[in-house]
RODO-2510 file (C-alpha; in nm, 4 decimals, decimal comma):
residues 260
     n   res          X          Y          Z
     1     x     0,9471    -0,6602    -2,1274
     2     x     0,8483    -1,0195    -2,0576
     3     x     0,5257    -1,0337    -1,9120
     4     x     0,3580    -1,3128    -1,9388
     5     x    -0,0040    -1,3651    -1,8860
     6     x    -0,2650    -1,6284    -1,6833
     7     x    -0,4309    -1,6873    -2,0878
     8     x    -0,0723    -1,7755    -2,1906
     9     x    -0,0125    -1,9672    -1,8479
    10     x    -0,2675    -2,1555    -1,8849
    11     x    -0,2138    -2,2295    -2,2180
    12     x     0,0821    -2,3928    -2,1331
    13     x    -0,0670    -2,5842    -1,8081
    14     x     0,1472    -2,3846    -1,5767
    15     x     0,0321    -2,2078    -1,2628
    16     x     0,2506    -1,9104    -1,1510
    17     x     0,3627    -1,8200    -0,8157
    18     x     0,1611    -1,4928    -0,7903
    19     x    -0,0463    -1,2843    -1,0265
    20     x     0,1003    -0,9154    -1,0715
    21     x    -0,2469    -0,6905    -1,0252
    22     x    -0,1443    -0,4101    -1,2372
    23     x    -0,4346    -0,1932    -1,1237
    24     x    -0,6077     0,1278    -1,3366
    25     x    -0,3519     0,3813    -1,2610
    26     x    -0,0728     0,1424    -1,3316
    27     x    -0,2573     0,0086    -1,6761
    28     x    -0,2915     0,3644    -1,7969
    29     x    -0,1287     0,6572    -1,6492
    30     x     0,2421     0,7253    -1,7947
    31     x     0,3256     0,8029    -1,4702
    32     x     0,2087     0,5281    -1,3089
    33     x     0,3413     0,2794    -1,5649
    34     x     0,6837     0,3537    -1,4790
    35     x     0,6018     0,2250    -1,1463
    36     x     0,4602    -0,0928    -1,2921
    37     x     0,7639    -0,1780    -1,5254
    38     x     1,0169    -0,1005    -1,1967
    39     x     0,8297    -0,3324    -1,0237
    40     x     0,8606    -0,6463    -1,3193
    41     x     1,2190    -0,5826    -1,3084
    42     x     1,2395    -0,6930    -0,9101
    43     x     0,9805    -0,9709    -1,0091
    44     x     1,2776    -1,0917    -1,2636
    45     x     1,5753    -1,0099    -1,0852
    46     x     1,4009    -1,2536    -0,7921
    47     x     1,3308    -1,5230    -1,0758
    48     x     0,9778    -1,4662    -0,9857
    49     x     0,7414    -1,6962    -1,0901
    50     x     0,4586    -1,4136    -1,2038
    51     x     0,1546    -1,3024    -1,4868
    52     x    -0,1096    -1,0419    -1,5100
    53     x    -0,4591    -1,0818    -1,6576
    54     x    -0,3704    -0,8605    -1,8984
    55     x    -0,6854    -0,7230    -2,1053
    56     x    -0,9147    -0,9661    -1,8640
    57     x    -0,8201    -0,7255    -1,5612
    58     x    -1,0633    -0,4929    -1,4889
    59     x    -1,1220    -0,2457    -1,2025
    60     x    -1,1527    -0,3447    -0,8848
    61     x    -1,4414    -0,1806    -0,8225
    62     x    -1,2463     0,0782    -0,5395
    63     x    -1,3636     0,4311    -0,6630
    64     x    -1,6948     0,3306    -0,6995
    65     x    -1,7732     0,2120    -0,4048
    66     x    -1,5675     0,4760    -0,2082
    67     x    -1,8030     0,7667    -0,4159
    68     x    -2,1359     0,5604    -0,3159
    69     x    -2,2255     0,3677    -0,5957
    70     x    -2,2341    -0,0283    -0,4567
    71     x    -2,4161    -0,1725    -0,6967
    72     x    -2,1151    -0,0624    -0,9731
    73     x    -1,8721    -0,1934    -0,7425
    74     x    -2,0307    -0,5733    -0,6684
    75     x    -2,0839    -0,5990    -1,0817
    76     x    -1,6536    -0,5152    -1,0805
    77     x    -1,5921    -0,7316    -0,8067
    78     x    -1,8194    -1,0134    -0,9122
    79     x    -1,6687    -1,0210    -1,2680
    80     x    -1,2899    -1,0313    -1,1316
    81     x    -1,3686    -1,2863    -0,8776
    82     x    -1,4943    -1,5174    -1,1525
    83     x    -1,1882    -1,4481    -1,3853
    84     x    -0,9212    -1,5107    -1,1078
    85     x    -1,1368    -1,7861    -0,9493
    86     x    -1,1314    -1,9534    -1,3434
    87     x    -0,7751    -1,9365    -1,3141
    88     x    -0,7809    -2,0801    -0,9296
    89     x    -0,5516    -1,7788    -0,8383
    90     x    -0,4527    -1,7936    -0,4738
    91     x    -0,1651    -1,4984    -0,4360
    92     x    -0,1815    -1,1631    -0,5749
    93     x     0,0637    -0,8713    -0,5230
    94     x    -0,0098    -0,5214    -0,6276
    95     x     0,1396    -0,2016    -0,6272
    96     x    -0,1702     0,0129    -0,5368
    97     x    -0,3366    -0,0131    -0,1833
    98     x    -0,6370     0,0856    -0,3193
    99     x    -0,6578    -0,2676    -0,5056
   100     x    -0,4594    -0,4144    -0,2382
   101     x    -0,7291    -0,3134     0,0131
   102     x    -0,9703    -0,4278    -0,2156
   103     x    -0,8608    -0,7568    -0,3158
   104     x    -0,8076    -0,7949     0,0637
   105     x    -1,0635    -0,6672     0,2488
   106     x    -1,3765    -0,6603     0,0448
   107     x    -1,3711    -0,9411    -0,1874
   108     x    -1,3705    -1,2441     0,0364
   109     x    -1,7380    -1,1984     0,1546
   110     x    -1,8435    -1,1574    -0,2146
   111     x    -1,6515    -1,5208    -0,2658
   112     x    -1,2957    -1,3938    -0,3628
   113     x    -1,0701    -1,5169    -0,0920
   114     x    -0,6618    -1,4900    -0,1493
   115     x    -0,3679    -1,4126     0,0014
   116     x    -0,3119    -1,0530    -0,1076
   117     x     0,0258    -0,8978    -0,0810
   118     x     0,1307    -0,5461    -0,1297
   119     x     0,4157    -0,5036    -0,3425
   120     x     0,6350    -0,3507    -0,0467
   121     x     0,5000    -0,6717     0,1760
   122     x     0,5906    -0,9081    -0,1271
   123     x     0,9867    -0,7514    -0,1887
   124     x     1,0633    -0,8126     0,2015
   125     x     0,9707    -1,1385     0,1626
   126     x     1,2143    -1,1697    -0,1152
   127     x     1,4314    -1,0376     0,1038
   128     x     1,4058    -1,2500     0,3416
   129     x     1,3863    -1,5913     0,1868
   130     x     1,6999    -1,4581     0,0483
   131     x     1,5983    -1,4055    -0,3377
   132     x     1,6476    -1,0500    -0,3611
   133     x     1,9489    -0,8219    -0,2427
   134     x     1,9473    -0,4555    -0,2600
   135     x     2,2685    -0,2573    -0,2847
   136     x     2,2964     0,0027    -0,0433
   137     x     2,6210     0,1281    -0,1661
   138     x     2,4401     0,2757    -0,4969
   139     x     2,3807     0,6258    -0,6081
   140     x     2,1382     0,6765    -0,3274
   141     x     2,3410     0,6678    -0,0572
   142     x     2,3050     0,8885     0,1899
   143     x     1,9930     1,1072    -0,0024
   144     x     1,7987     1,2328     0,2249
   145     x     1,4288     1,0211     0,2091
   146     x     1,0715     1,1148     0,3649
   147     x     0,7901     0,8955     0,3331
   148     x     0,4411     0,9365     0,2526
   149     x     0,2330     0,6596     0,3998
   150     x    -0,1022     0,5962     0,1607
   151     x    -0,3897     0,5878     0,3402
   152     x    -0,5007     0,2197     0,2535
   153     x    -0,1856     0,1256     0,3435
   154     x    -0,1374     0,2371     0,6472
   155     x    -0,4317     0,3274     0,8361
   156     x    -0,6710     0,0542     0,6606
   157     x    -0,4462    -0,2106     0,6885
   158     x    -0,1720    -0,1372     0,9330
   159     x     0,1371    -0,1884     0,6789
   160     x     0,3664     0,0623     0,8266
   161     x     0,7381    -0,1271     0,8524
   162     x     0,7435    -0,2832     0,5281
   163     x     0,7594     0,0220     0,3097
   164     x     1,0313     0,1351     0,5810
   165     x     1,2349    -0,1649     0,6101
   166     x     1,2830    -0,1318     0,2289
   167     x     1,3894     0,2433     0,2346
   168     x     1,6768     0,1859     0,4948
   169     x     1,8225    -0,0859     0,3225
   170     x     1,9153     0,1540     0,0405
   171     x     2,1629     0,3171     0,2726
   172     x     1,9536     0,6845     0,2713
   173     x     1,8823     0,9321     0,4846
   174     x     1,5043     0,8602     0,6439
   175     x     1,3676     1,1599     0,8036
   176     x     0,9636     1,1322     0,8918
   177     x     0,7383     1,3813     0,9012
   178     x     0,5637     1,5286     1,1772
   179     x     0,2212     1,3201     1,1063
   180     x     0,3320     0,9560     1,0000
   181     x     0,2179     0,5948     1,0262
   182     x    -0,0751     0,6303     1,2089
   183     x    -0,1663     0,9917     1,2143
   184     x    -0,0321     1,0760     0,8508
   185     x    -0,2248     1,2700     0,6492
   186     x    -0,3688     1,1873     0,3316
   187     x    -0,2685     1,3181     0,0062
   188     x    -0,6187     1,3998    -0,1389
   189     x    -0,6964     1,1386    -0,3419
   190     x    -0,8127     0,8940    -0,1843
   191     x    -1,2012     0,7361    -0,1235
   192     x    -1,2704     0,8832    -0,4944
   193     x    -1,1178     1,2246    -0,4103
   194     x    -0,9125     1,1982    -0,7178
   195     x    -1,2254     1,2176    -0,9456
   196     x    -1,4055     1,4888    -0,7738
   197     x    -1,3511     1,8514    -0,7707
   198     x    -1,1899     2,0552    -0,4782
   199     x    -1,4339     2,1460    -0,1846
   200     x    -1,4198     2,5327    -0,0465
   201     x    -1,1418     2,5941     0,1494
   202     x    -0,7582     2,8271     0,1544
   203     x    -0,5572     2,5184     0,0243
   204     x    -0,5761     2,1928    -0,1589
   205     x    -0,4710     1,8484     0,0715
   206     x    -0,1995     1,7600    -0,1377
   207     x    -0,0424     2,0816    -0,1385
   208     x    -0,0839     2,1098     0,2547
   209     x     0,0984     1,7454     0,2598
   210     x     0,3422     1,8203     0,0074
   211     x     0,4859     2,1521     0,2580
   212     x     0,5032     1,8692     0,5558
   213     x     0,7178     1,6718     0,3082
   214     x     0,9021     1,9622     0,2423
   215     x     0,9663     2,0297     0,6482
   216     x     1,2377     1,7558     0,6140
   217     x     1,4329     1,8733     0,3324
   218     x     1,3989     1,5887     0,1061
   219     x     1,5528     1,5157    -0,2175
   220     x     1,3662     1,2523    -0,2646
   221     x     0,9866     1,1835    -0,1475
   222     x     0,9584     0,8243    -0,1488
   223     x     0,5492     0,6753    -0,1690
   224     x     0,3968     0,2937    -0,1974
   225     x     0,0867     0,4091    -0,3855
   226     x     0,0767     0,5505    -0,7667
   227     x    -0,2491     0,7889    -0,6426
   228     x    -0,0033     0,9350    -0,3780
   229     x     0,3027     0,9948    -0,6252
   230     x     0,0640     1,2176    -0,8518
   231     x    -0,0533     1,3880    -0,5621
   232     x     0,3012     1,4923    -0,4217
   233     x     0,4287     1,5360    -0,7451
   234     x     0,1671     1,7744    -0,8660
   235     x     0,2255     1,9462    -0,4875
   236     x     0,6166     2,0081    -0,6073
   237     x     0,5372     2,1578    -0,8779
   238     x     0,3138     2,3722    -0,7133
   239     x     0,5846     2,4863    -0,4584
   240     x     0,7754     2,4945    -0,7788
   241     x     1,0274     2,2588    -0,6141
   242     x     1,1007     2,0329    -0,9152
   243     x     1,4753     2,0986    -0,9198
   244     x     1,5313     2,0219    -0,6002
   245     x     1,3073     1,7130    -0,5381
   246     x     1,1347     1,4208    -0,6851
   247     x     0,8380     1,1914    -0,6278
   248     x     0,9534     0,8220    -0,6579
   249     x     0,7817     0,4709    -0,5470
   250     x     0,9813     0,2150    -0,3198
   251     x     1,0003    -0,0107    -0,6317
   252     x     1,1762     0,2449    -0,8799
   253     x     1,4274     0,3686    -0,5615
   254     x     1,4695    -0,0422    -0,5545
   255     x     1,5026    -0,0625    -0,9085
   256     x     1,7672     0,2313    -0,9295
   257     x     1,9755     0,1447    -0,7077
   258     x     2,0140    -0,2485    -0,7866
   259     x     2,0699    -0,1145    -1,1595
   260     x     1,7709    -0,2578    -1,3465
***
């Protein structure tokens, strides 16, 4: 795939429209990657503009900070802020809202100020300045779709249309679940939860979420946040619901149906 990067970018004396924040789980989980790589396809089919920072992208500094440890997480920030502020980046779009709430929220104060998009925000804005289409008379039609809203999506920062907006245009079937938008529940890994292990209790989060996806009869569980699909997807297969339904992120339901 052609991704280029700011080093190259720069190399050439070119400044791209907006720099792709790949994010940990998108850098290294196999899962996660396939997210990323749907995601570059929309960025090409637009004629987007884009590069990542490539080895000089680091973490953002989110888990840390969410499991106590500030000090960790101002040494992160502070050593992003002066790579993208060396490359005078202005727009960034990521697929995580962990890094999107990040980048967003807590950076500015610490001198990292930018217009930070999340990549559900950034495709209806395609949309809408007419650079993107997606077919809604694809293989999806009519599947029946629930939603999952991530935490630092939704509750943080109040992004609840977006990621909804894109899921009707596909011509599917949106059912929500009883707790959505602004009373969803969390999947469990959020605010570091992913690293830690399970508290006492008669059931695991993501397996509690997982049966209100299941409430809907889904085939497909659609999510905005790569810590979310692992959650719901580990939550299938402990309902042993594989067969009948999968865990897939806005951008590869995008991807699939425009045939990239």
């Amino acid at each position: 795939m052609n991704v280029p990067t700011m080093a190259d970018m720069m190399a050439q004396g070119k400044q791209p429209e907006v720099l792709f924040w790949v994010g940990a789980a998108g850098s290294y989980d196999d899962r996660a990657k396939k997210i990323s790589r749907a995601f570059v396809k929309i960025l090409h089919q637009a004629k987007v503009n884009f590069a990542v920072l490539g080895t000089e992208e680091s973490s953002t500094g989110d888990a840390a900070k969410r499991a106590g440890n500030e000090f960790l997480f101002q040494m992160q920030a502070m050593m992003n802020i002066e790579v993208l502020n060396g490359y005078e980046v202005k727009k960034i779009v990521t697929c995580d809202p962990h890094s999107f709430n990040t980048l967003k929220n807590e950076y500015p104060s610490l001198g990292g100020k930018y217009e930070v998009f999340h990549h559900t925000q950034f495709i209806q804005n395609l949309i809408s300045e007419g650079r993107l289409n997606i077919d809604d008379t694809s293989v999806l039609k009519g599947k029946r779709v629930t939603f999952h809203d991530p935490c630092y999506l939704g509750r943080a920062n109040k992004v609840y249309e977006s990621p909804r907006d894109l899921i009707k245009r596909l011509g599917v079937n949106l059912t929500e679940m009883k707790r959505n938008k602004a009373t969803a529940l969390c999947c469990g890994a959020g605010g570091a939860q992913m690293f830690k292990d399970a508290e006492k209790g008669d059931k695991e989060i993501n397996v509690l979420r997982t049966e209100e996806a299941l409430e809907t009869k889904p085939q497909i569980i659609a999510t905005g946040c790569p810590y979310c699909n692992t959650m719901m997807t580990d939550g299938i297969k402990f309902k042993e619901k594989e067969a009948e339904v999968v865990v897939k992120d806005i951008a590869e339901l995008i991807a699939e149906a425009n045939n990239l």
